[in-house]
MDTraj code that builds the backbone (N, CA, C; nanometers):
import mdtraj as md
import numpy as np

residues = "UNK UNK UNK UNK UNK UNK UNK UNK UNK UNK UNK UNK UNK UNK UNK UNK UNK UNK UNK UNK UNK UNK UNK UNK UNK UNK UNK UNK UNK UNK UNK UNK UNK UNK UNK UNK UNK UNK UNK UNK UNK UNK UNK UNK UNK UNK UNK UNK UNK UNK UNK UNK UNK UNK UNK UNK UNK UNK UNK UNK UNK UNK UNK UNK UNK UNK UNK UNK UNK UNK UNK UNK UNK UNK UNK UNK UNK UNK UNK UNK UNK UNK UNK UNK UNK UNK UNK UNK UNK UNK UNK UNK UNK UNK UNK UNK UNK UNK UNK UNK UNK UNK UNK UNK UNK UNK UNK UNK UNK UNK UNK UNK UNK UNK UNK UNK UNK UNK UNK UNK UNK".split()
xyz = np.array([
    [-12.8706, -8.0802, -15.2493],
    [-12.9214, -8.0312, -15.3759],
    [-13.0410, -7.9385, -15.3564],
    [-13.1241, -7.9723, -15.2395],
    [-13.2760, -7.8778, -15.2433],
    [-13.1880, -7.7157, -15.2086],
    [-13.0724, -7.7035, -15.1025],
    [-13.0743, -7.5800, -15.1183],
    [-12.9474, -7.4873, -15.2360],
    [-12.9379, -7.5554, -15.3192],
    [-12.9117, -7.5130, -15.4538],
    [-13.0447, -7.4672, -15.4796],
    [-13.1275, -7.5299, -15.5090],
    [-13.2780, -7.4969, -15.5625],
    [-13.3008, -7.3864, -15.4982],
    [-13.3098, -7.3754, -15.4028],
    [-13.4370, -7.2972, -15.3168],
    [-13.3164, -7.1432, -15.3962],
    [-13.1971, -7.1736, -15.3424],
    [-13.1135, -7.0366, -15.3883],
    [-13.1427, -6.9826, -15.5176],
    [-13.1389, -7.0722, -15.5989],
    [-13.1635, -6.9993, -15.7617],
    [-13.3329, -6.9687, -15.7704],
    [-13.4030, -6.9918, -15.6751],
    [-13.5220, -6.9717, -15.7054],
    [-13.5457, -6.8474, -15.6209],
    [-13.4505, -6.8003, -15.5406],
    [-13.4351, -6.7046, -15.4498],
    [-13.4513, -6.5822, -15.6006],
    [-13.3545, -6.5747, -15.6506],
    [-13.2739, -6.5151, -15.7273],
    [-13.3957, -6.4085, -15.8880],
    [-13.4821, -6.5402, -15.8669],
    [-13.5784, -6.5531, -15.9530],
    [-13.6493, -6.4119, -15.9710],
    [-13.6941, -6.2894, -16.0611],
    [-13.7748, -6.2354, -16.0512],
    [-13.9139, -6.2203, -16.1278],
    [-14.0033, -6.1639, -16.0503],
    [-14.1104, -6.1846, -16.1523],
    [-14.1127, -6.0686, -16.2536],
    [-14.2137, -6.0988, -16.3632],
    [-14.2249, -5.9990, -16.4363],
    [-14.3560, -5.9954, -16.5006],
    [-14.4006, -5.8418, -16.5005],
    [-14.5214, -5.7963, -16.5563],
    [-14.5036, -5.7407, -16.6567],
    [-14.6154, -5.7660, -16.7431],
    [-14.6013, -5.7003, -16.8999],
    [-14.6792, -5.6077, -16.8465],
    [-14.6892, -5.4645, -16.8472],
    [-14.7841, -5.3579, -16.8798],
    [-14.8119, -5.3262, -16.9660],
    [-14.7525, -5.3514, -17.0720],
    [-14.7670, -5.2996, -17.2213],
    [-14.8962, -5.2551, -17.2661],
    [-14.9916, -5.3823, -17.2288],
    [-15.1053, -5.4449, -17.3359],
    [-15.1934, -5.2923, -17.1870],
    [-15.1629, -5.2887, -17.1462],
    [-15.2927, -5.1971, -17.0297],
    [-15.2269, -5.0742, -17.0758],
    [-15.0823, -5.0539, -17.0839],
    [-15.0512, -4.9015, -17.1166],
    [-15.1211, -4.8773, -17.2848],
    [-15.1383, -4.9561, -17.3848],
    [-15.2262, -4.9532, -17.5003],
    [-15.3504, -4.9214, -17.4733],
    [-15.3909, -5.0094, -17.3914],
    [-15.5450, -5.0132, -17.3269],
    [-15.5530, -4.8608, -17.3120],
    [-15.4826, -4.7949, -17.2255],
    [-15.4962, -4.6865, -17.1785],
    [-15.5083, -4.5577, -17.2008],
    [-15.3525, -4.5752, -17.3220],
    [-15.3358, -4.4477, -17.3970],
    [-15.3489, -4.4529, -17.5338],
    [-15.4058, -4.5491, -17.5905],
    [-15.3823, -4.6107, -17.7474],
    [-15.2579, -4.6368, -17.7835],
    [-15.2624, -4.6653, -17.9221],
    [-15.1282, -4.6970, -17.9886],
    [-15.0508, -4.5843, -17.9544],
    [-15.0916, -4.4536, -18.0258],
    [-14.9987, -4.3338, -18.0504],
    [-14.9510, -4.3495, -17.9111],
    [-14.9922, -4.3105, -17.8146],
    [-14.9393, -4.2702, -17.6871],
    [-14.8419, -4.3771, -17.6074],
    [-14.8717, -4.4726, -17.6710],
    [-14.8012, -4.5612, -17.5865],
    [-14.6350, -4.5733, -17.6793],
    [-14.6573, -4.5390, -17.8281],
    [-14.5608, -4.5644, -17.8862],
    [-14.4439, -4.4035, -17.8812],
    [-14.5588, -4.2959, -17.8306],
    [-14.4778, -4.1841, -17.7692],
    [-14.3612, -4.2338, -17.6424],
    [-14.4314, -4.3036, -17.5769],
    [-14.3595, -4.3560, -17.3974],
    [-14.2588, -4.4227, -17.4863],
    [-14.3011, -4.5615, -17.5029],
    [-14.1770, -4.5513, -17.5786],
    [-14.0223, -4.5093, -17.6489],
    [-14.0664, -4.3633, -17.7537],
    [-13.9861, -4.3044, -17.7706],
    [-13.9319, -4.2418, -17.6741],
    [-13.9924, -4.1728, -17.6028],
    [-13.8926, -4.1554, -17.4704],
    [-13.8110, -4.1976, -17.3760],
    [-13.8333, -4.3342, -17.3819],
    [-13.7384, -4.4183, -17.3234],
    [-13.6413, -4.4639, -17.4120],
    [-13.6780, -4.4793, -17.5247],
    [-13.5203, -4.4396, -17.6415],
    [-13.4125, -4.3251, -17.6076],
    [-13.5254, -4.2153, -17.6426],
    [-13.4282, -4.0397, -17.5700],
    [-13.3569, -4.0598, -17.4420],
    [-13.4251, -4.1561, -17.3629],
    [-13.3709, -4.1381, -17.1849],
    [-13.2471, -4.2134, -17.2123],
    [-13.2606, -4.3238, -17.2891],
    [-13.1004, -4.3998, -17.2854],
    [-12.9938, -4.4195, -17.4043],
    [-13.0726, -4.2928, -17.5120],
    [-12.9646, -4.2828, -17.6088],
    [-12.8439, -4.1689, -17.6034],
    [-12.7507, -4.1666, -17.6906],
    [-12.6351, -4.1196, -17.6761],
    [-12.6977, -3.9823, -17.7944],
    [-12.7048, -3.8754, -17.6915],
    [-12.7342, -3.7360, -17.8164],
    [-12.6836, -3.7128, -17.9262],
    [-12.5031, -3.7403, -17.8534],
    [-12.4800, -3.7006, -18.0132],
    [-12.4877, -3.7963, -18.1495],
    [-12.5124, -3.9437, -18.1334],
    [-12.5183, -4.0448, -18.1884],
    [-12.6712, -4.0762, -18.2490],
    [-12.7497, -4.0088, -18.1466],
    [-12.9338, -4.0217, -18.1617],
    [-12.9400, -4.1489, -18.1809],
    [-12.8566, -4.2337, -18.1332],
    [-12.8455, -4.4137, -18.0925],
    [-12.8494, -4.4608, -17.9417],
    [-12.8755, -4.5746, -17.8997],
    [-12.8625, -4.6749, -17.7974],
    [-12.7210, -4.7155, -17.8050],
    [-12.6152, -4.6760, -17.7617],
    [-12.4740, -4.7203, -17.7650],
    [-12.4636, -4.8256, -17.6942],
    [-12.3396, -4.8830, -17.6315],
    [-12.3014, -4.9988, -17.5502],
    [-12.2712, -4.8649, -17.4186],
    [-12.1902, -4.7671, -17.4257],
    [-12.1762, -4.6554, -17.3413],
    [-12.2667, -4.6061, -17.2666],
    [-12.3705, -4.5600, -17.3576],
    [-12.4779, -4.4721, -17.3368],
    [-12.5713, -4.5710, -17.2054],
    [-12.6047, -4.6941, -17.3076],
    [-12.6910, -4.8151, -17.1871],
    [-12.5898, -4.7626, -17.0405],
    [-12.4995, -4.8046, -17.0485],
    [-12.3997, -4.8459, -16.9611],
    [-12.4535, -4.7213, -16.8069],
    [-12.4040, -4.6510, -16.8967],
    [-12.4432, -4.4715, -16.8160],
    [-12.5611, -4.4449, -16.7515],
    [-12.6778, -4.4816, -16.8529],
    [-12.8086, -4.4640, -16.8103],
    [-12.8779, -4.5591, -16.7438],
    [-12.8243, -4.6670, -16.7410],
    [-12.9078, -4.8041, -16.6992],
    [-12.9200, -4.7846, -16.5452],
    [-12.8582, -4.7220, -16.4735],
    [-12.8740, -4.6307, -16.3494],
    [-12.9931, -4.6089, -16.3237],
    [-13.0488, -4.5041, -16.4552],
    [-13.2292, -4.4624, -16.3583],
    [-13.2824, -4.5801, -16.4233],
    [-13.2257, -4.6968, -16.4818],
    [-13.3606, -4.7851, -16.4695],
    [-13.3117, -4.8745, -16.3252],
    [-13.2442, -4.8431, -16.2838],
    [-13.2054, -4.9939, -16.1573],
    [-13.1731, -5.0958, -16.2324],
    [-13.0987, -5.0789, -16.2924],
    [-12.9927, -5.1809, -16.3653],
    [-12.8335, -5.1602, -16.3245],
    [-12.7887, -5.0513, -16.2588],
    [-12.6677, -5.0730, -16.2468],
    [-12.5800, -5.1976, -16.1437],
    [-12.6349, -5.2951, -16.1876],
    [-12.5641, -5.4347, -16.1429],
    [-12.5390, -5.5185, -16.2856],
    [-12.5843, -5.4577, -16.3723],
    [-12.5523, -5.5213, -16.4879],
    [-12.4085, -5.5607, -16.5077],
    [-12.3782, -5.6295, -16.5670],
    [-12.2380, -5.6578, -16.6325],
    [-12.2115, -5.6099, -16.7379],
    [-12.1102, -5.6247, -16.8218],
    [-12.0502, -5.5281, -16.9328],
    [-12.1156, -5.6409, -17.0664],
    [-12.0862, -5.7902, -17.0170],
    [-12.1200, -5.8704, -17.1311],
    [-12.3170, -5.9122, -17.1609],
    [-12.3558, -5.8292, -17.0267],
    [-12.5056, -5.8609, -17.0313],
    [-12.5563, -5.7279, -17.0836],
    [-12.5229, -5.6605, -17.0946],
    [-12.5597, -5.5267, -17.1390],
    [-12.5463, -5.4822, -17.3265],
    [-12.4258, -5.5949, -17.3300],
    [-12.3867, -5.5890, -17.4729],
    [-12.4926, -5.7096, -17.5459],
    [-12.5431, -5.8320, -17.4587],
    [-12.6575, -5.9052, -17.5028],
    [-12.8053, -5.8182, -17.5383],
    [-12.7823, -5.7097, -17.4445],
    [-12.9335, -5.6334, -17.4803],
    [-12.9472, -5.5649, -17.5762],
    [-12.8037, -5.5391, -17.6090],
    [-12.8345, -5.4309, -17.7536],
    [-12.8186, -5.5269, -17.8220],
    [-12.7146, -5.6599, -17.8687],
    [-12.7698, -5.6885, -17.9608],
    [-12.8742, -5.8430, -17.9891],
    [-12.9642, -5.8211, -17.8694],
    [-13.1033, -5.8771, -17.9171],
    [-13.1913, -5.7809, -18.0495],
    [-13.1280, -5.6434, -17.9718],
    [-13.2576, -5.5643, -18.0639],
    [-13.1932, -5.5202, -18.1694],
    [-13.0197, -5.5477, -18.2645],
    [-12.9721, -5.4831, -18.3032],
    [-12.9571, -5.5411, -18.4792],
    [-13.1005, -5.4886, -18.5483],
    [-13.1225, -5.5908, -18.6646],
    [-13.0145, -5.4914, -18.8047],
    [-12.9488, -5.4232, -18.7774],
    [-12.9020, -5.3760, -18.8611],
    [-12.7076, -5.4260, -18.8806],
    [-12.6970, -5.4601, -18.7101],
    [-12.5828, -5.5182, -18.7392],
    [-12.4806, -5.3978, -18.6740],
    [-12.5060, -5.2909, -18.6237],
    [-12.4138, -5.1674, -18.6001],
    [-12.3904, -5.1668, -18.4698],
    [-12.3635, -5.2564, -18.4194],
    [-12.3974, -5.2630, -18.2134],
    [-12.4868, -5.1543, -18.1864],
    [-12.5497, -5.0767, -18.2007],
    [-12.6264, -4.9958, -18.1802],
    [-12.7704, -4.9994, -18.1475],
    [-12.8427, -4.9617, -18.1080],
    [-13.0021, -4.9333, -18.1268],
    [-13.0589, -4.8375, -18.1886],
    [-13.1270, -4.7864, -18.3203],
    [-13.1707, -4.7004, -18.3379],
    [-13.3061, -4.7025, -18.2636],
    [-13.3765, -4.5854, -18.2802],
    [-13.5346, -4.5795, -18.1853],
    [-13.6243, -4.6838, -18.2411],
    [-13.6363, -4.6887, -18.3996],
    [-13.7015, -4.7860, -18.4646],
    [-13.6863, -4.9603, -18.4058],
    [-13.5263, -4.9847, -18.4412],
    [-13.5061, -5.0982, -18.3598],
    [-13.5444, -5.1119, -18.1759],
    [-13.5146, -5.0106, -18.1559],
    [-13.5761, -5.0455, -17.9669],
    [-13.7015, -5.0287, -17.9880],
    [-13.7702, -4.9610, -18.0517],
    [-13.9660, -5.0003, -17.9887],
    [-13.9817, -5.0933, -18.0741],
    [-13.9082, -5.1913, -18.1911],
    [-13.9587, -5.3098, -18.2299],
    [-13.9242, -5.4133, -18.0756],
    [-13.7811, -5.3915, -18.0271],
    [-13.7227, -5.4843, -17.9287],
    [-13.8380, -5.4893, -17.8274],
    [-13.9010, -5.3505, -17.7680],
    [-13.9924, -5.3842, -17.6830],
    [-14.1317, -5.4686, -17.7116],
    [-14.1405, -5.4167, -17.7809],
    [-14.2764, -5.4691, -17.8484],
    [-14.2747, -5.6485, -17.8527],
    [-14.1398, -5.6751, -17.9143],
    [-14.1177, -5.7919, -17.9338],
    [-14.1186, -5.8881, -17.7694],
    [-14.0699, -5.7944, -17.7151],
    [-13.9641, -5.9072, -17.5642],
    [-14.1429, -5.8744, -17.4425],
    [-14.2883, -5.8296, -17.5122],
    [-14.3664, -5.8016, -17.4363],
    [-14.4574, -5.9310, -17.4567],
    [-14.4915, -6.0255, -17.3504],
    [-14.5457, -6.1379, -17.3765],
    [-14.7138, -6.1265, -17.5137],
    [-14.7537, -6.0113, -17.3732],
    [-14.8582, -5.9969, -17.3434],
    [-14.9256, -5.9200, -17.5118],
    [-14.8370, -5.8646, -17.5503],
    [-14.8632, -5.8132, -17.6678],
    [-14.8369, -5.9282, -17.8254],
    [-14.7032, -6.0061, -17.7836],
    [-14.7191, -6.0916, -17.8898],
    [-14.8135, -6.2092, -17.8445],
    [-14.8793, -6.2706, -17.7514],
    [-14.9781, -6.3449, -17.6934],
    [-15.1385, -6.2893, -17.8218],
    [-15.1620, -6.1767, -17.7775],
    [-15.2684, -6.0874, -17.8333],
    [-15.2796, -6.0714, -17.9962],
    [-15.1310, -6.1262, -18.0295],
    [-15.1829, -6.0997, -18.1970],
    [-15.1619, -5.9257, -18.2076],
    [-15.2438, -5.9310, -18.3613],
    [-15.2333, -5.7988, -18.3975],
    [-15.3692, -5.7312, -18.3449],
    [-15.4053, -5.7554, -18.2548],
    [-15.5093, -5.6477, -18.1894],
    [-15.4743, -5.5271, -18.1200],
    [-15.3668, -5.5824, -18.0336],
    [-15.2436, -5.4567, -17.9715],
    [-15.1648, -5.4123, -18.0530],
    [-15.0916, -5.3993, -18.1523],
    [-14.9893, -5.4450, -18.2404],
    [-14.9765, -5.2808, -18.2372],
    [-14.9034, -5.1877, -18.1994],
    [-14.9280, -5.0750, -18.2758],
    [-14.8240, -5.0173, -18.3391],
    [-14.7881, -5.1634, -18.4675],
    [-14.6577, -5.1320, -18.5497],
    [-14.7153, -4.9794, -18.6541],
    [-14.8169, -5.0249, -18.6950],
    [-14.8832, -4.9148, -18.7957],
    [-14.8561, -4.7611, -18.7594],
    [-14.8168, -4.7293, -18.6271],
    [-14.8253, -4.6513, -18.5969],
    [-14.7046, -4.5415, -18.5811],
    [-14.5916, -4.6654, -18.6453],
    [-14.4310, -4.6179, -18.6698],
    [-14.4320, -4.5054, -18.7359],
    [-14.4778, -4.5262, -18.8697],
    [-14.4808, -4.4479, -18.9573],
    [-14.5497, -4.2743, -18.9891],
    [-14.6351, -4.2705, -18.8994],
    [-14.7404, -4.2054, -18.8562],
    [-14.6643, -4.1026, -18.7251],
    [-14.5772, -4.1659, -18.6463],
    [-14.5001, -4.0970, -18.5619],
    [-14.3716, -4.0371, -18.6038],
    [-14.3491, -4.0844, -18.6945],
    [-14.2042, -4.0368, -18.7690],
    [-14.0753, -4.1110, -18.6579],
    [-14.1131, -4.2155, -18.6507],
    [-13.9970, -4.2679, -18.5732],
    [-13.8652, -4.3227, -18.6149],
])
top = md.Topology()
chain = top.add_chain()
for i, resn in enumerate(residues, 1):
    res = top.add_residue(resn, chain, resSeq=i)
    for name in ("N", "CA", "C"):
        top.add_atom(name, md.element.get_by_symbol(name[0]), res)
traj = md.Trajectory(xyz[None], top)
């Protein structure tokens, strides 16, 4: 049984929130710019959505292409509050915002929902 353990703990990765330091860094606006660009990097142009396709295609420059077809379809719809398998930009910088410890830990001190509106997102 220990090397069951030790294997799945092999497997294990860590993870850093940057979020709350990329705020720190660049303020709200700027950070909620990065953001949008990482919408643009993995949405489908002609759709101006996060497809199941589009992920699929692009998940490449993030070092995701080991993904599976049914784990990929879990990511869109964690963030997918409208119900369309899709991501619009609005729904993915809520998804990030949301899945960032470090920012929902902090309350609304980081929060830089206010700043949706203000960006035209």
């Amino acid at each position: 049984m220990q090397a069951v353990d030790n294997n799945i703990h092999h497997h294990l990765v860590d993870f850093e929130d940057f979020f709350p330091s990329m705020i720190a860094r660049m303020g709200s606006e700027g950070f909620i710019w990065e953001l949008c660009n990482g919408f643009r990097l993995l949405m489908d142009v002609e759709k101006g959505l996060i497809t199941f396709e589009s992920l699929k295609r692009n998940s490449v420059l993030l070092g995701l292409h080991d993904l599976r077809d049914d784990e990929l379809v879990c990511m869109l719809m964690e963030g997918d509050l409208d119900g369309d398998g899709a991501l619009s930009q609005m729904e993915f910088c809520i998804l990030m915002i949301r899945l960032s410890p470090g920012l929902m830990d902090n309350g609304s001190k980081q929060w830089p929902v206010d700043n949706f509106e203000a960006m035209n997102v």
